[in-house]
LUMROSE-797778 format. One record per residue (C-alpha): residue in one letter; z, x, y. Coordinates in steps of 0.1 Angstrom, whole numbers, plus 5000, padded with zeros to 4 digits. Layout:
N
AZXY ...
//
This chain:
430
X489953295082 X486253225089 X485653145125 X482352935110 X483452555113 X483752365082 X481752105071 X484551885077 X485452015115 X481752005116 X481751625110 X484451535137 X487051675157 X489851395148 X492751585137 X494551465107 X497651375119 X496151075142 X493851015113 X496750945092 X498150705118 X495350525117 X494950475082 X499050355081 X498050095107 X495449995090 X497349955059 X499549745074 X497149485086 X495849455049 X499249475032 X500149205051 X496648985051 X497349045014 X500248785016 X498348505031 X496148394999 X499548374984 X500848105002 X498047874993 X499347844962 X501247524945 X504747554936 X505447464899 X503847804888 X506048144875 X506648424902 X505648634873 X502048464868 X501348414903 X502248854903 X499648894873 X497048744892 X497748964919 X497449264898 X494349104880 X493249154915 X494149454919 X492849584888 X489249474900 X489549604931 X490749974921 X487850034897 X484849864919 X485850034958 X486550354945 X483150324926 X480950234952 X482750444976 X482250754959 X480650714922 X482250774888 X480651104889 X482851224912 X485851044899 X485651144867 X484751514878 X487851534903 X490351364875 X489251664848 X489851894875 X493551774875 X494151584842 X498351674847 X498151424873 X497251164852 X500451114839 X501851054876 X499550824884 X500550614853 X504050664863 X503450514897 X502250224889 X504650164865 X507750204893 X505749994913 X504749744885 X509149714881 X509849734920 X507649414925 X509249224892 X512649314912 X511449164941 X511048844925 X514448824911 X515648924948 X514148644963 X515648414938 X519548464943 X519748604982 X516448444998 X514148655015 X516048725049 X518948975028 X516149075003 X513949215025 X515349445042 X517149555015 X514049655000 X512149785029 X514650095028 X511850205008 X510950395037 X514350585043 X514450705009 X510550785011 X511551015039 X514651155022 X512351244989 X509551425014 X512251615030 X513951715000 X510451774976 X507751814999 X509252055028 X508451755053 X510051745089 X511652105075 X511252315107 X510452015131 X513352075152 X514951815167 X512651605188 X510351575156 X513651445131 X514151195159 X511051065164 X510351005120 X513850915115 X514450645141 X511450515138 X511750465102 X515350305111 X513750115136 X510949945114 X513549915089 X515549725113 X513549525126 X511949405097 X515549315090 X515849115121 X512748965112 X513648825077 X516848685096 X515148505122 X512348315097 X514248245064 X516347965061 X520048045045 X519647725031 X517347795003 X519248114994 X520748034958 X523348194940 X524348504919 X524348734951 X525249064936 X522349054914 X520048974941 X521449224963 X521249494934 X517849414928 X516649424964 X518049754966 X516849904928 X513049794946 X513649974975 X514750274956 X512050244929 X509250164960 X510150454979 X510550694945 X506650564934 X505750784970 X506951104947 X503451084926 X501451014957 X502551294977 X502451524943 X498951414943 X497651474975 X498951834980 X498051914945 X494251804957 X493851524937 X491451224960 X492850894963 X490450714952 X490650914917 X494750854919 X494350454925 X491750434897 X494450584875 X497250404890 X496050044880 X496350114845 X500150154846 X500649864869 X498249614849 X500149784815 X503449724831 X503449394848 X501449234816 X504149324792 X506949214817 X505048894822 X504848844782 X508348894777 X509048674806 X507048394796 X507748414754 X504848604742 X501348734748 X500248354735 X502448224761 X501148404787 X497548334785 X498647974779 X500547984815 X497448154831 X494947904821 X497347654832 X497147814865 X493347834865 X493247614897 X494947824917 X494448134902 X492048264928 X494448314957 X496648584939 X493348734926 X492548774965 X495748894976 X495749184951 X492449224961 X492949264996 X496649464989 X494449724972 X492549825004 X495849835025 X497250044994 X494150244999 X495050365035 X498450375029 X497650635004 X495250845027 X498250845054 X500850955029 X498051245021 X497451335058 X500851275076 X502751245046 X505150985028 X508350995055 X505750915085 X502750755067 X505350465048 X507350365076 X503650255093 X502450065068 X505949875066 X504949745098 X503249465074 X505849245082 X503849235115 X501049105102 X502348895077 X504648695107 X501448645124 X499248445093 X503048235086 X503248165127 X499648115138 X497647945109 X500347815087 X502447725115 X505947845097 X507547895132 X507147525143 X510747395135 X512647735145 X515147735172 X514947905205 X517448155193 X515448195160 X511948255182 X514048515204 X514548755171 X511248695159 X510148925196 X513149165197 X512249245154 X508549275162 X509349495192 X511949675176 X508849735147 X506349845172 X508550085192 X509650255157 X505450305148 X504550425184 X507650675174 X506450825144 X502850765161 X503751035181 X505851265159 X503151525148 X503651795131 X504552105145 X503352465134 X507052525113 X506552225099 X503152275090 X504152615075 X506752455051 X504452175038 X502052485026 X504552605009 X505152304988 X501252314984 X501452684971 X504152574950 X502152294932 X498852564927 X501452814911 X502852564889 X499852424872 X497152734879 X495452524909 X492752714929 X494852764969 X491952794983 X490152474972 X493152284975 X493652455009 X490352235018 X491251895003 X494451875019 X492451985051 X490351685043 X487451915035 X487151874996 X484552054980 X483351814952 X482251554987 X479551804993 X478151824962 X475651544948 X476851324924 X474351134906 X474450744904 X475050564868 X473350234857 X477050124849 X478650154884 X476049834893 X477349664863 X480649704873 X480049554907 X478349264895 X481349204870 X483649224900 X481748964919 X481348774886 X485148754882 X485548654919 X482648364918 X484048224885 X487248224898 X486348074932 X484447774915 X487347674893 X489847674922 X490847334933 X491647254976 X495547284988 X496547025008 X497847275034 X497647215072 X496147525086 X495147675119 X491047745115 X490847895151 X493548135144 X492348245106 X488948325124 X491048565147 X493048725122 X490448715091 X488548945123 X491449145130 X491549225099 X488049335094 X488249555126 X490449825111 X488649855079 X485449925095 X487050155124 X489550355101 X486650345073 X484250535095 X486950785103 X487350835074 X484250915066 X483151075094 X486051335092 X486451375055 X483951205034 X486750995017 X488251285007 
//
């Protein structure tokens, strides 16, 4: 090898690993800001609806970020370059489109405090399917499998401990064993959608290019569940102009899920899918904090409910600083090239440019990519959708903390500006 520095070494000295801690952090405080518009919404409205305007969201969000991040030159150059991942970024955002309608159907018959952490084993069986596919944690020795595995437990617990202490059993309805069933086919499907991203990442695709492609099996997915749900395409459309008023808040969530999704997907690329998940579970976190601080959720629970909500959340943070800390080691490293070599052999990939863009040193960054009239066009149809929507949105009648939404709405902003200049600074979004 070269002992000349690489534009990307070049750039900054940040090594990958921490990188990718930071962008699972950071992916956690958005995945969980994401769940705050949602609360502002009126009951009376389908789960299914209020989920389509998510991924309307969503949908806007994957085609205008990636586009002003890095262009549609560059997008469109990196997907020819790969066109066999297409088909698994469809594919993931169909399981995920599924997971989420599981989810729904969870809630209803168990309540949220057995759903959730039923589902949230996403991140176990993430791990198991990086061990088994990807080489990861193979040669990690002991220390390392402690460190990724019982902090993954330990999120997973105490995001269990969590649900317990803030649902009340007394909403939970009936038909158990489908809601239990469901909780767990989510999990399973959540943590089988990391398969794609992983396969995508060590294959060299960017994921920006992979989220762009992703939407289209989610919005596909979730708008043909929807219509069956709801009687009919005719239906449907019906039900969302019902829910013009309050259509806005979902848009925002999926908005704002879409840049937690985007981190999440550059950890899973730099510290891969059993370390990078478990971080960005740590939503729950976040989430607690909008409920407790600015819609005030905690007010009525009991002393004993207030002492799980700070043994989960402590339980949570000890199993991130875990895997925080769980870097991996030169065997390890060894076995995750392999599974890199693997993926160029199998579909004639170049090692040697891949070798860069899983080093976070992609060749296409480097090269100019021109700017298109349309790409300005597409942003001011993204803020034309989010205008139009905002205008037509009626006030909730929701008591609400403004002190505290200042503090979060800013400790949410924090991490996207530090982990975005990381990123960029040490790979170019790449």
């Amino acid at each position: 090898m070269s002992d000349s520095l690489t534009p990307a070494s070049v750039r900054s000295t940040l090594s990958l690993h921490k990188l990718g801690v930071f962008c699972g952090l950071a992916a956690a405080v958005w995945l969980g800001t994401a769940e705050a518009p949602t609360k502002l919404v009126n009951s009376g409205f389908s789960p299914f609806i209020i989920s389509m305007g998510m991924v309307m969201g969503a949908f806007v969000a994957r085609w205008t970020v990636p586009t002003l991040l890095k262009g549609t030159g560059f997008l469109f150059q990196d997907l020819r370059s790969k066109p066999h991942l297409i088909v698994w970024a469809l594919l993931a955002g169909m399981l995920w489109a599924v997971a989420n309608t599981l989810t729904i159907f969870a809630v209803r018959n168990v309540g949220l405090a057995i759903a959730f952490p039923l589902w949230n084993t996403n991140s176990l069986v993430g791990l198991f399917w990086g061990w088994l596919l990807f080489k990861e944690l193979r040669g990690s020795g002991v220390k390392g499998w402690a460190k990724v595995l019982g902090g993954a437990s330990a999120i997973v617990g105490g995001a269990a401990i969590l649900a317990v202490a803030t649902t009340r059993q007394s909403d939970t309805p009936g038909k158990a064993a489908i809601g239990i069933m469901a909780a767990l086919g989510a999990g399973v499907l959540l943590g089988t959608m990391y398969i794609p991203y992983r396969k995508a990442y060590i294959s060299g695709m960017n994921p920006l290019s992979f989220v762009t492609i992703f939407t289209f099996g989610e919005l596909g997915t979730v708008a043909l569940l929807t219509a069956i749900n709801t009687g009919g395409a005719v239906n449907m459309f019906a039900e969302l102009q019902r829910a013009r008023p309050m259509l806005f808040w979902p848009f925002l969530g999926g908005f704002c899920w879409v840049i937690g999704d985007l981190f999440q997907n550059f950890a899973a690329k730099y510290i891969g899918i059993g370390r990078g998940i478990p971080l960005s579970n740590t939503n729950q976190l976040w989430g607690l904090a909008w409920g407790a601080l600015v819609f005030a959720e905690l007010s009525g629970l009991s002393p004993t409910g207030k002492l799980l909500v700070f043994v989960g959340s402590g339980i949570m943070i000890a199993g991130a600083i875990a895997i925080s800390m769980a870097d991996p080691g030169a065997s390890e490293l060894v076995n995750w090239k392999c599974a890199m070599d693997r993926e160029c052999d199998r579909y004639g990939l170049n090692p040697k440019e891949v070798a860069a863009v899983v080093a976070g040193d992609d060749p296409l960054a480097g090269q100019p990519h021109q700017r298109r009239w349309w790409e300005v066009l597409v942003m001011c149809i993204a803020v034309g959708v989010f205008v139009w929507l905002a205008l037509g949105t009626k006030s909730q009648h929701l008591a609400i903390s403004m002190p505290w939404m200042i503090v979060l709405v800013a400790g949410t902003i924090v991490p996207l500006g530090v982990c975005g200049t990381l990123l960029w600074r040490r790979t170019r979004f790449s």
